[in-house]
Structure formats: C-alpha cells, structure tokens
Residue, then its C-alpha position, 0 to 999 in steps of 0.5 A: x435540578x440544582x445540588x444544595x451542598x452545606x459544605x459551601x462548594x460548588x459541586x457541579x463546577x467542581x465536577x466540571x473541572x475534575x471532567x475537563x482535568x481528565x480530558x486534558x490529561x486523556x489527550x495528553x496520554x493520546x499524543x504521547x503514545x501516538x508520537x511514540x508509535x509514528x517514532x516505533x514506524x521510524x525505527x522499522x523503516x530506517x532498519x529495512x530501508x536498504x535491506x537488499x532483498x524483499x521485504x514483501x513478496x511483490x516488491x521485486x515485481x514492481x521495482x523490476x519495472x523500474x529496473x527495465x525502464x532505467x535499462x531503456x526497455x519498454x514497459x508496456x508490450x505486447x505480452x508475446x514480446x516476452x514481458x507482461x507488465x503489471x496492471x498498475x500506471x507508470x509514474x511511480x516506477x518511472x520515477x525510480x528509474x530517475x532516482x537509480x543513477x543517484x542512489x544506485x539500483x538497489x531496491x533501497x532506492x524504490x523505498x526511499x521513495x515511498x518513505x519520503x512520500x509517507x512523511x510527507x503526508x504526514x506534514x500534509x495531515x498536519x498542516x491540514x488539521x492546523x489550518x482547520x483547528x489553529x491548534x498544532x497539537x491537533x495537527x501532530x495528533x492526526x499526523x501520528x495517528x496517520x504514522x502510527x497506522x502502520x500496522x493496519x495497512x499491512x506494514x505497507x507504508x516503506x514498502x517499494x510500492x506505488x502506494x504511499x506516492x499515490x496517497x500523498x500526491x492524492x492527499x495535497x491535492x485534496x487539502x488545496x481544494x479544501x480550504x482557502x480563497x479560490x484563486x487560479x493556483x488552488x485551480x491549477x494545482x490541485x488538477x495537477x496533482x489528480x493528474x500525477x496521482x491518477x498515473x500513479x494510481x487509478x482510483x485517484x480518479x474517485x478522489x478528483x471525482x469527490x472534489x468536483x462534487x464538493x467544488x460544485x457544491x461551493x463554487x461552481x466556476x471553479x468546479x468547472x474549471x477544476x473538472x475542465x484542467x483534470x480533465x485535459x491533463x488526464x486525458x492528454x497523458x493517456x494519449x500520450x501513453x496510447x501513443x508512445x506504447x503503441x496502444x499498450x498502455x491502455x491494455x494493461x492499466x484499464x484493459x486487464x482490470x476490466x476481466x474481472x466483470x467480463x469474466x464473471x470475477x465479481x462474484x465475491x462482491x455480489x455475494x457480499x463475502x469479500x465485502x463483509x471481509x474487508x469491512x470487519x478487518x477495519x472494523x474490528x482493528x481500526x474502530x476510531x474511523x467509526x468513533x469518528x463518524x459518531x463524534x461528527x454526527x454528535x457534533x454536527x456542522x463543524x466551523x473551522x478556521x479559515x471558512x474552511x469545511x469538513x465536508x470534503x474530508x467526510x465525503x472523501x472518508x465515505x466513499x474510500x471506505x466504500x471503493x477500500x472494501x470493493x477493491x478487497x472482495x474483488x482482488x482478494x488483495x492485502x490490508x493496504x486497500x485500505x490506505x485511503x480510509x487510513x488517510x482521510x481518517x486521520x485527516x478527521x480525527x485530527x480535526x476532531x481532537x482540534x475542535x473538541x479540545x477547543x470546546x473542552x471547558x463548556x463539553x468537557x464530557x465529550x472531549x474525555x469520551x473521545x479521547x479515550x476512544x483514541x486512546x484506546x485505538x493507539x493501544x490497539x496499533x502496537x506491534x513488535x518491530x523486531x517481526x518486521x525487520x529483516x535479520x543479518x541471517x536473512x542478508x547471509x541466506x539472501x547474499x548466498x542465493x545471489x552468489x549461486x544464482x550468478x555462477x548458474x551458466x546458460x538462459x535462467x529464468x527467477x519468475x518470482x523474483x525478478x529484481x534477483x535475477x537482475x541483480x545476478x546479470x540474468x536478464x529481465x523474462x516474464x514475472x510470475x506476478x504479471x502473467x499470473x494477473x494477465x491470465x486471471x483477468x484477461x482469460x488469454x493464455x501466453x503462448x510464448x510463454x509455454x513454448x518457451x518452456x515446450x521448447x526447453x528454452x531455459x537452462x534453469x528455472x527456479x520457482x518459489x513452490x514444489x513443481x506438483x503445486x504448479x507455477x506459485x502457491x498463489x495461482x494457478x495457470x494449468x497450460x504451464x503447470x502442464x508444459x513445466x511438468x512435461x518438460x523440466x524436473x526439478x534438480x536442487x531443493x534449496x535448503x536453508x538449514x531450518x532457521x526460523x525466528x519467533x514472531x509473535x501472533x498479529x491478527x491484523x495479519x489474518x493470513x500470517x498466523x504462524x508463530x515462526x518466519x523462515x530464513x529468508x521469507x519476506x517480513x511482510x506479506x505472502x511467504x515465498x522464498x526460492x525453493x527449487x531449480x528446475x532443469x529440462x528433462x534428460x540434463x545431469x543432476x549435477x548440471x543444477x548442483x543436483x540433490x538438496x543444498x543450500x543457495 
C-alpha cells in the first residue's frame, strides 16, 4: 500500500535514505572499532614479544623442542632414551631452530614466528575478501575482525605455538583454490601448502580434504590432480620422517592421538559434555559465526567477482566448526581449538560486509542488521591489555629463579619448564607435558623415567605443585607420584614475596576467573610457577637452600 503524504514528500524514499545513512555510518562505526582492536592486539604482542619467560604455561614445552633440535638432538625417540616429544608434527619447531642462529635462542624468536605468521593471515583475509567483493573496505573489515579475535582463541595468536604457522599456511593455500582460473600453479601450490600445513598441524588434513570436495564439485581434472600432489607430497614426507626417526615419528604424531579411542577417552563426546562446552564457549563469546550463517542463508547463492565462489569458505566454516568443538570434548584443551572457526569466519564476515554494503541502496535494512550485529560483536572482543603483558616484577622474579637455578650444583631436572632449564645449562630431561601426554594417551608407563627417580638419579628436581599434589596440578601419573614421595622430599618452598597484580574478571577465560595473577605466573592460560626443590631423602637441607626462599 502506497503512503499518500500532503506535505509533497516522498516519505518512503526518505525513509530509504535515512536507512541506507545509518547502514553507512553503522559500518563505518564497525571498521572503526575493529582497527582499533587489531591495533590494541598489536600492542600486546609488540610488549611481550621478547619477554624472556612463559607467557602461557606450555610455550616452554614446544619451544624446547626447538632448542633440541638447534643443539643437533633428535626429536622423535624412543621414549626409554630420556625424552618423549610431544604429539605435534615437526615443521614449526624446526623452523625455530633455523631462525636461533639469527635471532638468538630466546623463546622471543619462537614468537616472532607465530606473530609474522598471524599477520600474514590477516593480508590473506584481506586479499581474499578484496578478490571476492572488489571492495578494500571489506577486506580490512574480515582482516580486523580476524585480528581482533584475539581475546577468543585464548590470547593465543603470538604465542610460541604451532598454531598460527599452521592457520596461515592452511589459510593461503585455501584462498589459492578459491578463486581464479585453473592453471598448474593454482594446482601445485595449494598442494604444497596442505603439505607444509599437514607437518605443521595434522588437521589440515580436513582442510585439504574440504578442497578436494569443492574442486570435484567444480573442476574434476583438477581435483585429481590436486588430491594426487597432496598426496604424494604427504605421503613422501611421512616416509621420510619414518625413515630418519627410526619409526618414531609415526609414534608420537598419529600413535598417541589414536589412545584416546583405544583407551575409551571419547567418552566426554559421546556423552556430548565436552561437545556441548566448546559449542556455547563459541557461541556465547563469538555469535557473529552464527550471525554470518543467518545473513547467507537470508541471502542465498552469492556471486562474487571473479567467478569466484563461497562455497568453499562455507564448507571449510561447517566442518571446522565441527572437528574445533570435537578436539575440545576430547582433549579438554584450551579456547585456541577454535582458531580455524576464528579464521573462516572472518573469511565470510568479510565477505559478507562486501556484498551487502554493495546492495545497501535497494536493502538498506539488511546491510544495517548486519552491521549492528558486528557491531555489537567488536564490543564484545575488548579486553584489557595490561592483563596480558608480563610486568617488570615478572622479568626480576623470572631473572632471580634462573640465577638460583644455575648456581644449583649436580644433575637437576625442571620437568615443567624445560626452556628454563636450558637456558641455566642444565640439559634437556623429560618434560612434564610430554610424558604426562604419553602416559595419558598411550596407557604405558616410562620406566626409565621412575628408575631415574627410584635410583635418586637428580641432585634436585623442582616441580611446579606441592609434592602431595603428585607430578602437576594438571595430571597425574600415580607410579612417579609413588617413587618421588619414596625417594625425594622437598627442601625449599619458593617465595615470591606475595605480589600479585589485579586483573579484571574475563568469562572467555572460564578456568581464570581470579581476580589477581601471582608474580611470575604466565598471563595466559594454566597458573604454574616454580614451587618447590626436591632432594633425595637422606641429603642436608642446606643442600637445597632448605627452608623457604625466594628464587
């Protein structure tokens, strides 16, 4: 029904306009406070970037496998030998090593690494969207919204961790496939990157698998011959490593993870527990991945530029989405199983904010809907950045443990923090992560590693937990519980003089709901610290410094 207006206006067209105005602005307001999260992420990473110490519990772990290999050690051994390496594929560490002799062999260089690597999927993000909408606004919309996804992923995105080589790498390789006219390089590379991405991470394997579907359903010759090279150079590698590890390798990349059916671990997903965790932990903090399927299946088939297709975007966010809140029932693991979902949302929200600003004049509505809804999720992504830098007291206490730890005479073993027992000339031993994962996923027991503790083998040990708490607050292993209790008893309770600094309350951080962080405790993640010094029975207190203490 048509408006008769006696004041001669149009009031529809000027209710049209005053619609399209607000779209206008409300997209404006989005890219504003996107860019100034992705430059608030900027600050964070720059501050910690060359923070000597953890700045999340497990980056010591990984980054020792680095330090093993720069030092010409094997990484996958049969754990008897005195080292269990960790479930993960080697590429990333190895690549750390490389870069030491550069940047020096501090736990910065591993960093750097993951930093360069977030930015430049961030460039991917916005090349995509640009490529697909012909709009560079879009594309520093999804690039942003990527960035300023931080606080989702668990403050993960700098973090000396495989995680954001693996997306980027995983990322490029799916932008190649995703647009353009076939041609042997958009064959060849992509293969490639799956190929550096699967010996990063395992679960590119899903990623290359989502390709192969979306190439069969548009060019089956080149779906072939895509699967074909993916597969010979994946196959290839995992010989190679069979080969030079002595069998090894397979052990611990694909061996271990497969203990959590044999040994009846999947019960958190069958009872759909863990499931339903992971799925409202997204859901709740990071709703524009919902808001984005509602706008495409409101808009239906989109027509990019290029004759370029979301398709494979939309495939890749379906089933990530999928296998991110598997891998967080089964492992119980922290908010970065959800870094693929982060990734291939931004891919379509970008995308999305492209199209619909472009039909913003005859759906003006619709184009305002959306960008509200984005709006509204870069509200819910701010943070404080001072609770995820490390203070100058964190560096004295961090400076003061490695000076005490490297006047400590005799064999010592830091199981929890490997990289500080490196960098104090104490040696590489078994990490607490590694053989707590192997005894977890594999059911075996270490032996070596009980008789070295039966037979008193280490003049010290220091553990992150009181000794009646076992081996970590984390996990468990009852036989070396057993044999530390029979044989060491702890000497020196570190004291840290009780400083601790407020943090405000973040319920993306459901397991860090205290309102204070301790001196010296990693900003991120699981709360450890160096705790106690652990002597064999029978040795002086002043042996170990006896008493309390600080480092």
């Amino acid at each position: 029904m048509e408006r008769q207006s006696f004041s001669g206006r149009d009031v529809t067209n000027e209710r049209g306009t005053m619609l399209q105005r607000a779209a206008s602005m409300a997209g404006i307001a989005c890219l504003v406070v996107l860019v100034l999260l992705s430059f608030l992420f900027l600050r964070v990473a720059g501050n910690r970037l060359f923070f000597p110490y953890n700045v999340e519990w497990m980056e010591g772990t990984v980054f020792a496998d680095s330090l093993r290999i720069w030092e010409g050690l094997p990484l996958y051994v049969d754990p008897e030998s005195g080292w269990a390496a960790l479930v993960y594929n080697p590429l990333y560490q190895y690549l750390v090593a490389l870069l030491i002799p550069f940047a020096g062999p501090g736990i910065g260089t591993a960093r750097a690494l993951s930093l360069v690597s977030t930015l430049l999927t961030a460039m991917c993000i916005y090349a995509t969207v640009r490529r697909s909408t012909r709009s560079p606004a879009a594309g520093v919309t999804g690039a942003a919204l990527f960035l300023a996804s931080f606080p989702v992923v668990g403050y993960w995105y700098d973090l000396a961790r495989i995680d954001s080589f693996w997306i980027f790498t995983m990322l490029l390789g799916c932008a190649l496939v995703g647009g353009g006219a076939p041609s042997p390089p958009r064959v060849a590379l992509p293969a490639m990157l799956f190929a550096v991405s699967f010996f990063t991470k395992q679960h590119a394997a899903a990623a290359a698998g989502c390709v192969f579907l979306y190439l069969l359903a548009t060019d089956r010759r080149r779906a072939v011959a895509f699967a074909g090279l993916t597969g010979i150079l994946i196959g290839g590698g995992i010989l190679f490593l069979q080969w030079h590890t002595g069998g090894w390798y397979w052990h611990y990349a694909f061996g271990q993870t497969t203990g959590h059916v044999s040994r009846g671990m999947t019960y958190p997903i069958l009872t759909g527990y863990g499931i339903h965790m992971g799925m409202s932990y997204i859901f709740r903090y990071y709703p524009v991945c919902l808001v984005a399927v509602v706008f495409l299946a409101a808009r239906g088939r989109l027509r990019l530029a290029g004759g370029s297709s979301a398709a494979l975007w939309v495939l890749l966010f379906v089933v990530f989405l999928a296998m991110d809140g598997l891998n967080y029932a089964k492992s119980r693991s922290w908010h970065n199983s959800f870094y693929p979902t982060i990734a291939f949302t931004s891919v379509i929200v970008g995308i999305l904010a492209g199209v619909l600003d472009a039909e913003r004049r005859a759906r003006p509505l619709r184009s305002l809907l959306f960008s509200t809804c984005l709006l509204a999720q870069g509200f819910m992504l701010a943070y404080d950045p001072a609770d995820h830098v490390p203070r100058e007291e964190d560096l004295a206490a961090g400076n003061g443990f490695i000076a005490f730890l490297s006047g400590l005479p005799g064999e010592v073993w830091v199981p929890h923090h490997p990289d500080y027992a490196h960098m104090a000339g104490k040696g590489f031993h078994y990490t607490s992560e590694g053989t707590e994962r192997y005894y977890k996923m594999t059911g075996r027991l270490i032996r070596r590693m009980i008789e070295d503790v039966e037979n008193r083998r280490y003049d010290r040990i220091i553990i992150d937990a009181d000794l009646d708490n076992g081996f970590t607050a984390m996990y468990s292993i009852p036989e070396l519980r057993d044999a530390l209790r029979a044989h060491y008893v702890e000497k020196r309770i570190f004291d840290y003089g009780g400083l601790t600094f407020p943090r405000r309350p973040d319920h993306r951080q459901d397991w860090l709901l205290t309102p204070s962080r301790p001196v010296f405790v990693p900003v991120e993640g699981s709360q450890f610290r160096p705790h106690a010094v652990l002597v064999p029975r029978g040795r002086p207190a002043e042996a170990a410094g006896g008493g309390r203490g600080g480092p």
